[in-house]
N, CA, C and O atoms as a CHARMM CRD file, in Angstrom:
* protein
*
  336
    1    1 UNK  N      7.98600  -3.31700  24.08700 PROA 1      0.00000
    2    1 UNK  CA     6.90500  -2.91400  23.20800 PROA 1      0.00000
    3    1 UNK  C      7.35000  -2.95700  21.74600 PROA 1      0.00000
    4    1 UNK  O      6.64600  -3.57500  20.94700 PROA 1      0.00000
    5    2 UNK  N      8.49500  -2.32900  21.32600 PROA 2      0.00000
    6    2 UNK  CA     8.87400  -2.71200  20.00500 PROA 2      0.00000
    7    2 UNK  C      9.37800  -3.97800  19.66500 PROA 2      0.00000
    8    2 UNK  O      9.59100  -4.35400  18.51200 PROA 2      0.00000
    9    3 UNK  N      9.53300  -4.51400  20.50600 PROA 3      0.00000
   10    3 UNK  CA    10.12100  -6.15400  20.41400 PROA 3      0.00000
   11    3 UNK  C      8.56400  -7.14400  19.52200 PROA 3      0.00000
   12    3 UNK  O      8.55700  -7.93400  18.57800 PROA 3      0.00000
   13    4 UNK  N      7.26900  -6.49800  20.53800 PROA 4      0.00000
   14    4 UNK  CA     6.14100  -7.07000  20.10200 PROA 4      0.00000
   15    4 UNK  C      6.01500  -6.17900  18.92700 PROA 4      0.00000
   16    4 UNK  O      5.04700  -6.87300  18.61100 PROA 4      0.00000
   17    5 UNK  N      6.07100  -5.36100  18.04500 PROA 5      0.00000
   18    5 UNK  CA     5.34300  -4.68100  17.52900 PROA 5      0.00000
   19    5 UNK  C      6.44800  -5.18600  16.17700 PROA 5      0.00000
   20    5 UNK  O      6.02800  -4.73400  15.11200 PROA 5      0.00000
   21    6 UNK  N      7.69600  -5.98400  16.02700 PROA 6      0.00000
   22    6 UNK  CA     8.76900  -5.73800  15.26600 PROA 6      0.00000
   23    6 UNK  C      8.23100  -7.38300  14.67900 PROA 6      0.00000
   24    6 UNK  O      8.28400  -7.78100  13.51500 PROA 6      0.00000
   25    7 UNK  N      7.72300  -8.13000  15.87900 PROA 7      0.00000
   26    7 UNK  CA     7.48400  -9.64300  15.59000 PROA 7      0.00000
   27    7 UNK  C      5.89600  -9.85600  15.66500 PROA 7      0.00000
   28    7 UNK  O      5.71800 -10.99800  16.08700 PROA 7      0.00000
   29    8 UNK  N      4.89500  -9.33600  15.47000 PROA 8      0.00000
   30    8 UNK  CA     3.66600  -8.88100  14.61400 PROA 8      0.00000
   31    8 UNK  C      3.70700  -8.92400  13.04200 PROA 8      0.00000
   32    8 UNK  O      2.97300  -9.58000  12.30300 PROA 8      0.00000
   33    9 UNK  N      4.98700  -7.86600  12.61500 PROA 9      0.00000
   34    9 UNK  CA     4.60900  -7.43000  11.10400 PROA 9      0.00000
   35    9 UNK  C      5.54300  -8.23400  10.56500 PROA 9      0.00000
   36    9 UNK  O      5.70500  -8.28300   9.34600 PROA 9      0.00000
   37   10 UNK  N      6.46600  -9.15700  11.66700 PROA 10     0.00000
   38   10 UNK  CA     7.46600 -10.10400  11.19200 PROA 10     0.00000
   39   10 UNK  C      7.41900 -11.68100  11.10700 PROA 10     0.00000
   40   10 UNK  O      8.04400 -12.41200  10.33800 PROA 10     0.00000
   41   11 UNK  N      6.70400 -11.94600  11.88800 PROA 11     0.00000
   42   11 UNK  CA     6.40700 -13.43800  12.14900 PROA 11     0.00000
   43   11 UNK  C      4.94000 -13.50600  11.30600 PROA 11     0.00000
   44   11 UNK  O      4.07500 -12.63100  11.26100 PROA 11     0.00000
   45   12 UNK  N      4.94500 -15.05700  10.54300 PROA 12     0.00000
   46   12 UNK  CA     4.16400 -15.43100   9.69000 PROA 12     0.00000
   47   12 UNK  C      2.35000 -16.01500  10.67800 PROA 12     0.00000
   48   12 UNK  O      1.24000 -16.12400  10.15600 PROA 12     0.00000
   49   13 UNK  N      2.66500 -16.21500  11.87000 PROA 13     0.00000
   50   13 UNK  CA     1.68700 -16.64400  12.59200 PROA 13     0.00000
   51   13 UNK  C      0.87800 -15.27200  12.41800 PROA 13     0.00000
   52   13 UNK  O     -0.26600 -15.46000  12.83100 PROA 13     0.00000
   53   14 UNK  N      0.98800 -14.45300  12.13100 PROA 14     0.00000
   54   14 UNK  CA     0.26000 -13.09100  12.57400 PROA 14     0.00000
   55   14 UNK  C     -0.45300 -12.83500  11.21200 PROA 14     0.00000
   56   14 UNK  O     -1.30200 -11.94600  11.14900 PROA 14     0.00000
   57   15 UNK  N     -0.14900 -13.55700  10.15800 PROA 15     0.00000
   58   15 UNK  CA    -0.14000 -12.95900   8.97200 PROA 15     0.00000
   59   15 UNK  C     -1.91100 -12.26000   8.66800 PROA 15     0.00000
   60   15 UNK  O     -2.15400 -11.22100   8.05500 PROA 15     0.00000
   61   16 UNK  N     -2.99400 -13.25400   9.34400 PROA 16     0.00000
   62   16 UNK  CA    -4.22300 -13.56500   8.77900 PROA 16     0.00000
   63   16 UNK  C     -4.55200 -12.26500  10.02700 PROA 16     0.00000
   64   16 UNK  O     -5.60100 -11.71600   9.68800 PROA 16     0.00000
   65   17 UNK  N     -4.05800 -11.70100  11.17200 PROA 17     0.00000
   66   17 UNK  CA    -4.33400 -10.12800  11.86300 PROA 17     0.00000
   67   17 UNK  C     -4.07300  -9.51900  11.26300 PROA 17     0.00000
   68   17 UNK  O     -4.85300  -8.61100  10.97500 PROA 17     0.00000
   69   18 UNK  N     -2.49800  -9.61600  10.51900 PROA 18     0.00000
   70   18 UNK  CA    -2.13000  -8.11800   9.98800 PROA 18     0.00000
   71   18 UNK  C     -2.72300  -7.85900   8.58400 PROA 18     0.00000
   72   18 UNK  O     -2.76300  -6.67000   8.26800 PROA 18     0.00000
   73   19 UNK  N     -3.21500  -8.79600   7.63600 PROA 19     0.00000
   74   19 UNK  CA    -4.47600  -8.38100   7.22200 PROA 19     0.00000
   75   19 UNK  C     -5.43100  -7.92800   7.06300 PROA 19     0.00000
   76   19 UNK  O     -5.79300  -7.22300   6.12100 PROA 19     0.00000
   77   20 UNK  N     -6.27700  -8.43200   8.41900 PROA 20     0.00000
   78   20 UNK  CA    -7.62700  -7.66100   9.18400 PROA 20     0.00000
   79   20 UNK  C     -7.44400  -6.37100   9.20700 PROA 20     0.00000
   80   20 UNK  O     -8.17300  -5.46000   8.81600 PROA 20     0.00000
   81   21 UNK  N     -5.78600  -6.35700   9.99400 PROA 21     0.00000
   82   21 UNK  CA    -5.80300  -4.18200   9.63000 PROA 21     0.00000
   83   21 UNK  C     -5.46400  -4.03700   8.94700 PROA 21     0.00000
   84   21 UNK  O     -4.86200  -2.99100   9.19100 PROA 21     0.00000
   85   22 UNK  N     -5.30600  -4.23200   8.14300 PROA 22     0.00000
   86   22 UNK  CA    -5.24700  -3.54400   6.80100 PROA 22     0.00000
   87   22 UNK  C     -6.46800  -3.06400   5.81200 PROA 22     0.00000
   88   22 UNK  O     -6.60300  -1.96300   5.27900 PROA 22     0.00000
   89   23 UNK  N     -7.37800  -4.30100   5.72100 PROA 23     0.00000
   90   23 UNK  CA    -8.52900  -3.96800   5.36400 PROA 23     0.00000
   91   23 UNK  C     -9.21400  -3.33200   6.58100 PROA 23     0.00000
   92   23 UNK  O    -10.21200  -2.78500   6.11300 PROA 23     0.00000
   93   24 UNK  N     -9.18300  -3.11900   7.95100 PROA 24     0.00000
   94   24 UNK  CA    -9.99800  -2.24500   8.40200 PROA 24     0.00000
   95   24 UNK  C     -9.13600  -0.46600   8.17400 PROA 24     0.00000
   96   24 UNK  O     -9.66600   0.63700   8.04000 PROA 24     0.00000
   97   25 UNK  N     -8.20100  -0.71700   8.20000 PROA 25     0.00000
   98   25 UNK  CA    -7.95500   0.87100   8.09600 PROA 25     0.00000
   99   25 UNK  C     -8.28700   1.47700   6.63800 PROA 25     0.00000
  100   25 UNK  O     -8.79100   2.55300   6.31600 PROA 25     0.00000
  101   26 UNK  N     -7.79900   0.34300   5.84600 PROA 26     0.00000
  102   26 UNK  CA    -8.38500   1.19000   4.06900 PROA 26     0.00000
  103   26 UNK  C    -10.11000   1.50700   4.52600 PROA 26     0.00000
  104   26 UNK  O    -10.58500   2.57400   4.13800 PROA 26     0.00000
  105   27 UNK  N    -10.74100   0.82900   5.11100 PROA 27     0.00000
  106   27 UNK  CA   -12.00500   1.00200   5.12500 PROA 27     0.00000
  107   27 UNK  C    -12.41800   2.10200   6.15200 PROA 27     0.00000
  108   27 UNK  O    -13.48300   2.71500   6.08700 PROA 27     0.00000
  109   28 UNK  N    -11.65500   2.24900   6.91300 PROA 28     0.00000
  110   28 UNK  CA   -11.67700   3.67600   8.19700 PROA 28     0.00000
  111   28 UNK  C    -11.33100   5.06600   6.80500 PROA 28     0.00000
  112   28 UNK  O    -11.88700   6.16300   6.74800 PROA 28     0.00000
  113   29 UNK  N    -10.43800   4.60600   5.99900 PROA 29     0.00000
  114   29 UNK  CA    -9.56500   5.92400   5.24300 PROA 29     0.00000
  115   29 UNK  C    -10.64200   6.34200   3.68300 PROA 29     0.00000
  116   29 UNK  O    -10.49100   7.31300   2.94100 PROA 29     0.00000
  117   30 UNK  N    -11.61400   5.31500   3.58400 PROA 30     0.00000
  118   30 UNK  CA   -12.71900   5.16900   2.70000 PROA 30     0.00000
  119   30 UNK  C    -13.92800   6.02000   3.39200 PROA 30     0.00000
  120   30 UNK  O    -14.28500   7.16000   3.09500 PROA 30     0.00000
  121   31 UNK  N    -14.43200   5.20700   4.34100 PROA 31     0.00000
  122   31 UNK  CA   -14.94900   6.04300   5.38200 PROA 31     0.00000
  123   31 UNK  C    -15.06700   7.67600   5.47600 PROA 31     0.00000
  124   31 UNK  O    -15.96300   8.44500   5.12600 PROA 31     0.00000
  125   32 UNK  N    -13.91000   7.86700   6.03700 PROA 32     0.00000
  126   32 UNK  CA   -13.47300   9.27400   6.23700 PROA 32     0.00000
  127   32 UNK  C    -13.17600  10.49700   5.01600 PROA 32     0.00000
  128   32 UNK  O    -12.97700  11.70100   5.17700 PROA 32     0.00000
  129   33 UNK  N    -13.22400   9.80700   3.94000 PROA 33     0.00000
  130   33 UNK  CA   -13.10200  10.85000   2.78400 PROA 33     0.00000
  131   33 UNK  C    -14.52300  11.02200   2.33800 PROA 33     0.00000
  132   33 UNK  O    -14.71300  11.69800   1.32700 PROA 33     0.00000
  133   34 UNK  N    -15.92600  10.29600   3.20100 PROA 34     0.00000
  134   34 UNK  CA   -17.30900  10.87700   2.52100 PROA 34     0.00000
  135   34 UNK  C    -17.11400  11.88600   3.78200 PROA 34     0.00000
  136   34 UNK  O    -18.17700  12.46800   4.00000 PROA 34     0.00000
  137   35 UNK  N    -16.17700  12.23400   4.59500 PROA 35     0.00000
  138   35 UNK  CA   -16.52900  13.59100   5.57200 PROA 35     0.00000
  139   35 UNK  C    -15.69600  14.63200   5.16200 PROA 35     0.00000
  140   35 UNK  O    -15.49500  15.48800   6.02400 PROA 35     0.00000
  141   36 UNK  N    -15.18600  14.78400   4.13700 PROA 36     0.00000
  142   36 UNK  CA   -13.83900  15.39200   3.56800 PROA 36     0.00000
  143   36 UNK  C    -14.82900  16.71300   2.92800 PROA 36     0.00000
  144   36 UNK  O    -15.73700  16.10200   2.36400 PROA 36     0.00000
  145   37 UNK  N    -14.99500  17.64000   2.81200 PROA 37     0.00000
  146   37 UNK  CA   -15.63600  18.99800   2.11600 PROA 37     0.00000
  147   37 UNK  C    -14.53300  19.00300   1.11900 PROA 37     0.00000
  148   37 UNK  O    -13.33100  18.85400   1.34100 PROA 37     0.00000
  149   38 UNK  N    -15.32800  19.25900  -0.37400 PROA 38     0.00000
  150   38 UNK  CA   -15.02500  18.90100  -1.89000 PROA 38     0.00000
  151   38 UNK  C    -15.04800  20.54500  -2.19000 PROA 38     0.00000
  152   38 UNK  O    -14.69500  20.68200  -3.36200 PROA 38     0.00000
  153   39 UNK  N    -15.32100  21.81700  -1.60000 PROA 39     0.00000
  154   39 UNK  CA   -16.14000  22.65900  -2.33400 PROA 39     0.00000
  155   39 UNK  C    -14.72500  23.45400  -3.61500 PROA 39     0.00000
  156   39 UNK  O    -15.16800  24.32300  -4.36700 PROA 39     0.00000
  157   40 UNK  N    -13.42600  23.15800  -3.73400 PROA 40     0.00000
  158   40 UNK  CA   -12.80200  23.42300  -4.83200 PROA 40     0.00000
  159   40 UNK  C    -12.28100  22.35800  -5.22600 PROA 40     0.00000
  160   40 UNK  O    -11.35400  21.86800  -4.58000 PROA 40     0.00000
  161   41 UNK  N    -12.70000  21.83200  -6.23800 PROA 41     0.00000
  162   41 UNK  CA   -12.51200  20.64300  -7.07800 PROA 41     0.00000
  163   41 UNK  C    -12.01700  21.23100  -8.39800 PROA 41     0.00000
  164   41 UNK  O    -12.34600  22.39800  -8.61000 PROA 41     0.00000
  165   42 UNK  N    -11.20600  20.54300  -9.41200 PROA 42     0.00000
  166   42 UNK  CA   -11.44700  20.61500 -10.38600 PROA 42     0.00000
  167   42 UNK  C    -11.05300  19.54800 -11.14600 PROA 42     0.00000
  168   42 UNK  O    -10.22200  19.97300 -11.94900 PROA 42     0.00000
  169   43 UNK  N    -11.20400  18.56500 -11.27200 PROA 43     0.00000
  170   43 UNK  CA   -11.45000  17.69900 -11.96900 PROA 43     0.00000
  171   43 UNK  C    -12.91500  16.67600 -11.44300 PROA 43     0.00000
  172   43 UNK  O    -13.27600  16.59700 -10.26900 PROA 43     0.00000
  173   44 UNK  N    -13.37600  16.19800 -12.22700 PROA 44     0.00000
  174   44 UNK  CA   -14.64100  15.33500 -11.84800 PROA 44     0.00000
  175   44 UNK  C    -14.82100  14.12200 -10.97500 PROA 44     0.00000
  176   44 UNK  O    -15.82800  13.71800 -10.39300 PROA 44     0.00000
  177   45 UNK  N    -13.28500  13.51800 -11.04100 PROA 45     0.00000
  178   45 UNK  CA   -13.51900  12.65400 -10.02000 PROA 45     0.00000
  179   45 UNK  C    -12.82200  12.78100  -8.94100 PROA 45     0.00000
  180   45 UNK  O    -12.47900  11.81100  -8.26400 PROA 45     0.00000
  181   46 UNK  N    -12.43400  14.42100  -8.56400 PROA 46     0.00000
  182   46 UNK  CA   -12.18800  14.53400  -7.22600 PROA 46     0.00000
  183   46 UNK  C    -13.25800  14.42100  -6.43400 PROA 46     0.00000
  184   46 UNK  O    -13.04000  14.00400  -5.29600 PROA 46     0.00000
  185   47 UNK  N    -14.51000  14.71700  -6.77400 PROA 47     0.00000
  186   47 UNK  CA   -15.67200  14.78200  -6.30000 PROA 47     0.00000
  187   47 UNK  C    -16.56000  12.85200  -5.64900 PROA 47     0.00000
  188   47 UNK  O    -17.57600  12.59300  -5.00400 PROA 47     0.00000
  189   48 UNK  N    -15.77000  12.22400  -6.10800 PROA 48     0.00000
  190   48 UNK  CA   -16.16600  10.76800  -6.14600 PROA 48     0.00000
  191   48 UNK  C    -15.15300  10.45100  -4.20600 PROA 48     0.00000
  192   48 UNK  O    -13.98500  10.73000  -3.93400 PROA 48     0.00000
  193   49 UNK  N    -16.09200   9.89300  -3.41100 PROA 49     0.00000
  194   49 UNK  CA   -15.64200   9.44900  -2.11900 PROA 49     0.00000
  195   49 UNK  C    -14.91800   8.22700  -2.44300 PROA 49     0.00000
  196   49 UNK  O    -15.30500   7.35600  -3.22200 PROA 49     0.00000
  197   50 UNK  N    -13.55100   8.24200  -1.60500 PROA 50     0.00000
  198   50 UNK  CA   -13.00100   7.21400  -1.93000 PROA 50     0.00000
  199   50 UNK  C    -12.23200   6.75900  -3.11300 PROA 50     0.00000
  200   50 UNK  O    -11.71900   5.67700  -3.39800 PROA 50     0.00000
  201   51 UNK  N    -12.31000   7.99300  -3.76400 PROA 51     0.00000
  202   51 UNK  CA   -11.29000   7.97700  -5.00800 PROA 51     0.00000
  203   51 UNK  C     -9.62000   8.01500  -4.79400 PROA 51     0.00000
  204   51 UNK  O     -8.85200   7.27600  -5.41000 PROA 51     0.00000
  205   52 UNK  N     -9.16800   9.12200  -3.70200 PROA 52     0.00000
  206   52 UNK  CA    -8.18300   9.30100  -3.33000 PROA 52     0.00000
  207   52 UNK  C     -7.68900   7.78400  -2.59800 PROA 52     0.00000
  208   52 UNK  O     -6.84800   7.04300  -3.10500 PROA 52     0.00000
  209   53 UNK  N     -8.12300   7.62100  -1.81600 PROA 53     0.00000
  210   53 UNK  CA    -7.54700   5.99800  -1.16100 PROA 53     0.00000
  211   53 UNK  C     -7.43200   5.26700  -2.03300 PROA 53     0.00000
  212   53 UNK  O     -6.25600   4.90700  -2.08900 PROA 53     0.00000
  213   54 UNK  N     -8.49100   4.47200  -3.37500 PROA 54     0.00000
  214   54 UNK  CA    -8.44900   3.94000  -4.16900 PROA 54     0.00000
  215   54 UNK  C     -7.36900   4.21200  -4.92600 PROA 54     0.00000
  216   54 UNK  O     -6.46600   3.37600  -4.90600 PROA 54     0.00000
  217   55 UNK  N     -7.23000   5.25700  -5.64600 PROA 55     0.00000
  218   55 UNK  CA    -6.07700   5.62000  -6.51300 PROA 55     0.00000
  219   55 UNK  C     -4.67200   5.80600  -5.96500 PROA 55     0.00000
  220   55 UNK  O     -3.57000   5.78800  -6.51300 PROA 55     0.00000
  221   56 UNK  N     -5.07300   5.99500  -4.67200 PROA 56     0.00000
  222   56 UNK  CA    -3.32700   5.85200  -3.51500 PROA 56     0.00000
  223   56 UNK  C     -2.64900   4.35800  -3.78900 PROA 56     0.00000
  224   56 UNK  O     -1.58200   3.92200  -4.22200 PROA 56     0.00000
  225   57 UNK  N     -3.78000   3.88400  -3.33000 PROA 57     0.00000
  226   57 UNK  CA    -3.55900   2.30900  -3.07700 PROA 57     0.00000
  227   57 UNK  C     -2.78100   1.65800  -4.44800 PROA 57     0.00000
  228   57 UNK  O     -1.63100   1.28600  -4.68300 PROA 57     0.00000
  229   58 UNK  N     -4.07800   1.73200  -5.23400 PROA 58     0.00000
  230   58 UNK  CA    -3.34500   1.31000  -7.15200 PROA 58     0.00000
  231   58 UNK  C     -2.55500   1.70700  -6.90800 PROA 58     0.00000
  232   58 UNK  O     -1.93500   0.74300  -6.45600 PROA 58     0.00000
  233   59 UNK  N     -1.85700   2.63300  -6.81200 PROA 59     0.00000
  234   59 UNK  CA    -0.51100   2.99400  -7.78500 PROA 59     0.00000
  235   59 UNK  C      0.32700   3.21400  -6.66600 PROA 59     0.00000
  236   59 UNK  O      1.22000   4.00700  -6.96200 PROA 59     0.00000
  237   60 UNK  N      0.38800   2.79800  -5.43300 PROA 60     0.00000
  238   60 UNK  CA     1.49200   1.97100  -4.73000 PROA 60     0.00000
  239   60 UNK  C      1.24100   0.81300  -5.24100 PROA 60     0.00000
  240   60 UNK  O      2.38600   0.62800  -5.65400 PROA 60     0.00000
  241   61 UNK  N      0.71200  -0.08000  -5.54200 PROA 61     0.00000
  242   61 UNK  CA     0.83800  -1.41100  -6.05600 PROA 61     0.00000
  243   61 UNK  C      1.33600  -1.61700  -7.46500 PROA 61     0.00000
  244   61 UNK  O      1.97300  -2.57500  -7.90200 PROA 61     0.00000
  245   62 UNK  N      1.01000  -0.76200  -7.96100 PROA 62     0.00000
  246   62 UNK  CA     1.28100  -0.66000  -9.83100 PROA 62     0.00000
  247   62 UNK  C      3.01300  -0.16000  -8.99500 PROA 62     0.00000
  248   62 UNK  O      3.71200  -1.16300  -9.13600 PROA 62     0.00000
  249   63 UNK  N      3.73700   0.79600  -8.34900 PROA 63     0.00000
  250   63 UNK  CA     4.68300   1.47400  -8.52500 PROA 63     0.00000
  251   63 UNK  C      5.41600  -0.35100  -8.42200 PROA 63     0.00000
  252   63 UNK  O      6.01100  -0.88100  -9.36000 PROA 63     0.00000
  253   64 UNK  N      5.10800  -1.14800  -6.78800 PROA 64     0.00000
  254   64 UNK  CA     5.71600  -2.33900  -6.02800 PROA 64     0.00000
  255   64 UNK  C      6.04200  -2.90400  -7.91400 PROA 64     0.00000
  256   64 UNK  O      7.12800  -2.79400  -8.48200 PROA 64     0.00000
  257   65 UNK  N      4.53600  -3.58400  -8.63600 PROA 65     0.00000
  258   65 UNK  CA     5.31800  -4.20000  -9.36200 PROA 65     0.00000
  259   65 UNK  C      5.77200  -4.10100 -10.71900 PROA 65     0.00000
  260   65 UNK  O      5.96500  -5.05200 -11.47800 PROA 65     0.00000
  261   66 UNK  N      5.91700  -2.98700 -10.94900 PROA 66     0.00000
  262   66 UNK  CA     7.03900  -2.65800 -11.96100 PROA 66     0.00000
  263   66 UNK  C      8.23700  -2.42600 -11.20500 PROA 66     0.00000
  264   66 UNK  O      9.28600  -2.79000 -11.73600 PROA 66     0.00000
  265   67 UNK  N      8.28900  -1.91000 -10.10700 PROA 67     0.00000
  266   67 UNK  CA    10.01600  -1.92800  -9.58100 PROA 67     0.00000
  267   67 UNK  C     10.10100  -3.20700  -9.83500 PROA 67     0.00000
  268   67 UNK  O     11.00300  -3.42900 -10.64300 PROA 67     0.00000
  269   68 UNK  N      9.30300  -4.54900  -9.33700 PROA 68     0.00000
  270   68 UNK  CA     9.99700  -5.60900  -8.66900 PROA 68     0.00000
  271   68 UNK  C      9.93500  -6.31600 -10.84500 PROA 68     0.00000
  272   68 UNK  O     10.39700  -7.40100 -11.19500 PROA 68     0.00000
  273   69 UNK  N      9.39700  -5.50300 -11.61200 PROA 69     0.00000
  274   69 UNK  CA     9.68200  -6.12300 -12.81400 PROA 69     0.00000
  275   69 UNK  C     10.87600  -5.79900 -13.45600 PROA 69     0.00000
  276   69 UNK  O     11.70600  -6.56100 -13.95200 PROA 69     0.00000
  277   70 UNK  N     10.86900  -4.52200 -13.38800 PROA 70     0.00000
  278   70 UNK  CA    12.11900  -3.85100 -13.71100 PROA 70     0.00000
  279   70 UNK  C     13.32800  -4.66700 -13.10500 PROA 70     0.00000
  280   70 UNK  O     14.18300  -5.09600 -13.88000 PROA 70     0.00000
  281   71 UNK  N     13.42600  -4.88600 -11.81500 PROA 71     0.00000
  282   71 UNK  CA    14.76800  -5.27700 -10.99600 PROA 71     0.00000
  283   71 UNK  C     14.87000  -6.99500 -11.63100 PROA 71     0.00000
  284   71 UNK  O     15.97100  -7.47500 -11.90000 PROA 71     0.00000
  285   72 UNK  N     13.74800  -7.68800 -11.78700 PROA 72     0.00000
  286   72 UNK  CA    14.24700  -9.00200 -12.42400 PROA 72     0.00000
  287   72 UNK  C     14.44700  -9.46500 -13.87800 PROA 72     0.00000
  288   72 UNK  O     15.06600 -10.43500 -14.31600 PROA 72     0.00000
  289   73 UNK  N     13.70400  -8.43700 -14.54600 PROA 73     0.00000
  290   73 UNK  CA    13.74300  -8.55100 -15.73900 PROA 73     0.00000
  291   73 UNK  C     14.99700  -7.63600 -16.57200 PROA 73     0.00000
  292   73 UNK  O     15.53200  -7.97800 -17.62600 PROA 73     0.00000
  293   74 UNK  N     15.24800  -6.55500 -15.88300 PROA 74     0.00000
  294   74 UNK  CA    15.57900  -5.45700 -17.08600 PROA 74     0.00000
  295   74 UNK  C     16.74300  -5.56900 -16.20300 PROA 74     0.00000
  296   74 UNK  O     17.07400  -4.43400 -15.86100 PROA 74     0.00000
  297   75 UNK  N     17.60900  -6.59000 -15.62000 PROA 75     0.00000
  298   75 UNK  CA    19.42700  -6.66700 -15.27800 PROA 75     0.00000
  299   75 UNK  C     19.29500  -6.01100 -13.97100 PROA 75     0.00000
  300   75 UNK  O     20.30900  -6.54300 -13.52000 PROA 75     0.00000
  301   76 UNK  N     18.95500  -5.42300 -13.17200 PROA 76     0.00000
  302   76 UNK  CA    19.40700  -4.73300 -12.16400 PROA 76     0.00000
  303   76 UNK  C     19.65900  -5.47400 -11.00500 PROA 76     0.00000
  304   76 UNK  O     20.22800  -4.92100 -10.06400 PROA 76     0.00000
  305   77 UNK  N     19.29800  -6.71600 -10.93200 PROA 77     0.00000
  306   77 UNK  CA    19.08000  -7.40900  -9.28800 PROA 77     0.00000
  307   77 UNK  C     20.28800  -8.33900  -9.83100 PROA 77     0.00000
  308   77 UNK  O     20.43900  -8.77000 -10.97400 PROA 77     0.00000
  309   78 UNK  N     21.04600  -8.51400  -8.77800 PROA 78     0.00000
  310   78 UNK  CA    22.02300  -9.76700  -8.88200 PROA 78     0.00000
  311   78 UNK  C     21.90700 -10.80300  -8.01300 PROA 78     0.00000
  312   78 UNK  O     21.24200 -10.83000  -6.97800 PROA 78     0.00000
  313   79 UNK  N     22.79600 -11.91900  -8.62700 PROA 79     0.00000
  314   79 UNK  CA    22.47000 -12.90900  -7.26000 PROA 79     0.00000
  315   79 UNK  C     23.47100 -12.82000  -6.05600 PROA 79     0.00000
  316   79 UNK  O     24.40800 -12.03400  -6.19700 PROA 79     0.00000
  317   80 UNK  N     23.39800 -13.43000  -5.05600 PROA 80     0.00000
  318   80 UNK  CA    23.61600 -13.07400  -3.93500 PROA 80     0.00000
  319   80 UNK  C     25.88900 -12.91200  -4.10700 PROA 80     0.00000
  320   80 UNK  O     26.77400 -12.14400  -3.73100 PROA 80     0.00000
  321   81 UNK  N     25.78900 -13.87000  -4.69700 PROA 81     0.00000
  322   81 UNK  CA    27.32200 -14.33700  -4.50200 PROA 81     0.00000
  323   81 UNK  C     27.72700 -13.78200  -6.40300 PROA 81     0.00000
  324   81 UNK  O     28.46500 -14.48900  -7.09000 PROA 81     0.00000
  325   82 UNK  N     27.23900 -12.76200  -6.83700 PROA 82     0.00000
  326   82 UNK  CA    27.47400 -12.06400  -7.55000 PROA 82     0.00000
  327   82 UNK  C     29.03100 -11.26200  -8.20500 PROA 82     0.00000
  328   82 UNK  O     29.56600 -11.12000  -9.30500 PROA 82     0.00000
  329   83 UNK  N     29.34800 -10.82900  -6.56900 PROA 83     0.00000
  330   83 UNK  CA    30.40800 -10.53400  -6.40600 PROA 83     0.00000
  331   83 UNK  C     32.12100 -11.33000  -6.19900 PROA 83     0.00000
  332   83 UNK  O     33.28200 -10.92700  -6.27200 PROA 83     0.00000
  333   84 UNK  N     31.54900 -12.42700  -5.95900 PROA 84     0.00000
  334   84 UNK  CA    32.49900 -13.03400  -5.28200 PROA 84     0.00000
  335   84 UNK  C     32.99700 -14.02900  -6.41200 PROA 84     0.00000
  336   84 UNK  O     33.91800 -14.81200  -6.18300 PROA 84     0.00000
């Protein structure tokens, strides 16, 4: 079972499924926050469905590419045979 589940999120044949879930679960996790009870809020767009997933999402993506800018641009990544 982990053998299949390791060569799913690993092998490129799968790529255009593991997609599909992806956009179906953001859309299950979109979904599920118009059933979420708001009644202590305090800011205005806690009150907006689908804000929390949305703003999860951005800024795992904003965090991915500034690391991956930071690591090529600003010295930190080396090449492989760096050391040697």
């Amino acid at each position: 079972m982990i053998a299949g589940l390791v060569n799913f999120f690993g092998e490129a044949r799968y790529a255009k499924q593991r997609w599909r879930l992806l956009q179906a679960v953001l859309v299950v996790i979109v979904i599920a926050d118009f059933f979420v009870p708001r009644a202590h809020t305090y800011y205005f767009w806690q009150t907006i469905p689908g804000w929390s997933a949305g703003f999860g999402f951005v800024s795992c993506v904003a965090i991915i590419f500034i690391s991956k800018f930071i690591g090529h641009s600003g010295g930190i990544m080396r090449d492989e045979d760096y050391y040697d």
